[in-house]
N, C-alpha and C positions, 0 to 999 in steps of 0.2 A: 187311321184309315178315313175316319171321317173326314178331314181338314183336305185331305189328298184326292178326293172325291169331290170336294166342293172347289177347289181350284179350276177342275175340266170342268166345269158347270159353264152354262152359257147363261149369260147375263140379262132378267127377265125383265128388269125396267130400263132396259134399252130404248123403246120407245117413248117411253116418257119421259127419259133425259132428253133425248132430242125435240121433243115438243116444250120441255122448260128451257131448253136453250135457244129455242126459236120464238119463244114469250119474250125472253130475256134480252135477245137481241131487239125488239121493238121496244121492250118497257124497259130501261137502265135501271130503275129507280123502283121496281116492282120486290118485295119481299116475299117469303115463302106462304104469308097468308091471301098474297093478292096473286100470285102464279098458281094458286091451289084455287081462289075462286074461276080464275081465266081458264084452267083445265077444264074444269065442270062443266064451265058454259065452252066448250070445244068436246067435249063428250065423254072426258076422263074423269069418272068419280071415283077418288083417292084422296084416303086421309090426311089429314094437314098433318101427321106425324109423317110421315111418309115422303110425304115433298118437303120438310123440311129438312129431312134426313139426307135426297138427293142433292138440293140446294147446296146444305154442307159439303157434300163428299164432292161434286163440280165447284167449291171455292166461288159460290156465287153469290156470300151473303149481303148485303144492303148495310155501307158504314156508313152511310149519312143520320143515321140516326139512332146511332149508338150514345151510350152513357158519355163515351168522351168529346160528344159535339155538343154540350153543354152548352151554356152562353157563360164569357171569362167574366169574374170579380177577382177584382185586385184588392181584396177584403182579405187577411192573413190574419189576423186578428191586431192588437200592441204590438208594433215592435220598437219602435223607439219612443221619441215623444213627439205628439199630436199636439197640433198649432191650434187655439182657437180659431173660432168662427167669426172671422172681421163683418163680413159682407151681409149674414143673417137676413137674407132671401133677397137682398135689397141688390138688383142683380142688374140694373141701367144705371148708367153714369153718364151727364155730360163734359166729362172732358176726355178726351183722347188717353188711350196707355194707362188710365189710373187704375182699372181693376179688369186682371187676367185671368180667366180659367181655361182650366183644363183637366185631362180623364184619358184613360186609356180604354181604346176601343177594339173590339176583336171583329175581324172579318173572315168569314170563309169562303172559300173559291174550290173551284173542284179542276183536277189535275189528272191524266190517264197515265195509269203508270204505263210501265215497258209490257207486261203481259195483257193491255187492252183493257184494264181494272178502273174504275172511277174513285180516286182518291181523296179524300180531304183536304185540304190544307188550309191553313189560316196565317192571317198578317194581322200585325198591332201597330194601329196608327196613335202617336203620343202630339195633339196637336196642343196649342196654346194660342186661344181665341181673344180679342180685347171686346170687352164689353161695351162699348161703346157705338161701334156699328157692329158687331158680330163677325169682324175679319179677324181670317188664320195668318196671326203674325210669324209663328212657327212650328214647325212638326218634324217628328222622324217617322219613318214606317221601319220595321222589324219582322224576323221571323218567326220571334219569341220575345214575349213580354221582358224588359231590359230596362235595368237602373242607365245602363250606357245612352240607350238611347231617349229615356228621358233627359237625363243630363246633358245632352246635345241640344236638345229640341231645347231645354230653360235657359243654355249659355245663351239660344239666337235670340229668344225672345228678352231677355234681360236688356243684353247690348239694341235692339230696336227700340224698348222703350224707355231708354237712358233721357230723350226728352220731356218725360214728364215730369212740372216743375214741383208737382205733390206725390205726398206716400205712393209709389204705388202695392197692391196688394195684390198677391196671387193666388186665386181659389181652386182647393181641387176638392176631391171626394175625400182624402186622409187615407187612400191605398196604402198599401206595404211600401211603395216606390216614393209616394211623400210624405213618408215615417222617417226615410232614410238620414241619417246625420250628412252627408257630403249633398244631399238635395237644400236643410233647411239652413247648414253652415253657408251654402252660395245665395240662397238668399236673403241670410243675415248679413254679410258681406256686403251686398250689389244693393 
């Protein structure tokens, strides 16, 4: 009887859903502890349990700044074998194409989904810079961090700096992705 009796109930934080959805509509990017101080200062004092509770149950929480917006490391631990250190900080060269680096970088952009929601999303740019003036000889962008599209990005750069008449050397961070044996086999190769 109880459960059956609270069903007919009318619903008492009606107003102040509508006043966090009217927060909400001005602030995107507002959480349940900054729409709980904007209530206050609008004349609504109610506990932060409370409005966090509505937040939840209206699907309005704030994922920009979740556990999974992290910043990427392509740090996996060992996985194959790791190339010494050629370069050892020594990071100018005069001559064109002798010493390349590169790193994968993570970008996020924000995307509204179909329900009017602000979404995450992120792209991995895998470029390869020559040290020499600092130009991107080449890159891939993805939509998840990829052995493929690094392997794209090192065939273009390889075949670009085919004119160099000395070693050249390729430096990265030692990620998981230049751990790989098909990344360090094409550059024993080339």
């Amino acid at each position: 009887m109880y459960w059956q009796k609270r069903f007919d109930r009318k619903n008492t934080d009606e107003d102040i859903e509508k006043e966090i959805l009217a927060i909400r509509e001005e602030n995107k990017d507002f959480g349940y502890r900054r729409i709980q101080g904007e209530l206050t200062n609008r004349g609504f004092h109610i506990n932060k349990k409370k409005v966090q509770r509505i937040v939840q149950k209206l699907g309005l929480q704030v994922t920009s700044f979740t556990r999974k917006s992290r910043k990427y490391s392509s740090y996996k631990g060992k996985i194959g074998k790791i190339a010494p250190n050629r370069i050892n900080r020594r990071f100018n060269t005069h001559i064109p194409h002798q010493k390349i680096t590169t790193d994968t970088t993570e970008f996020k952009y924000y995307d509204v989904s179909d329900k009017g929601r602000m979404i995450i999303k992120k792209l991995y740019l895998d470029p390869f810079m020559d040290m020499f003036n600092s130009e991107i000889i080449s890159y891939s962008i993805s939509n998840h961090p990829s052995a493929q599209g690094i392997m794209s990005a090192l065939n273009k750069a390889i075949s670009i700096t085919n004119d160099c008449p000395y070693r050249r050397t390729f430096h990265s961070d030692r990620g998981w992705a230049y751990q790989m044996k098909a990344y360090s086999y094409t550059l024993k190769n080339k």
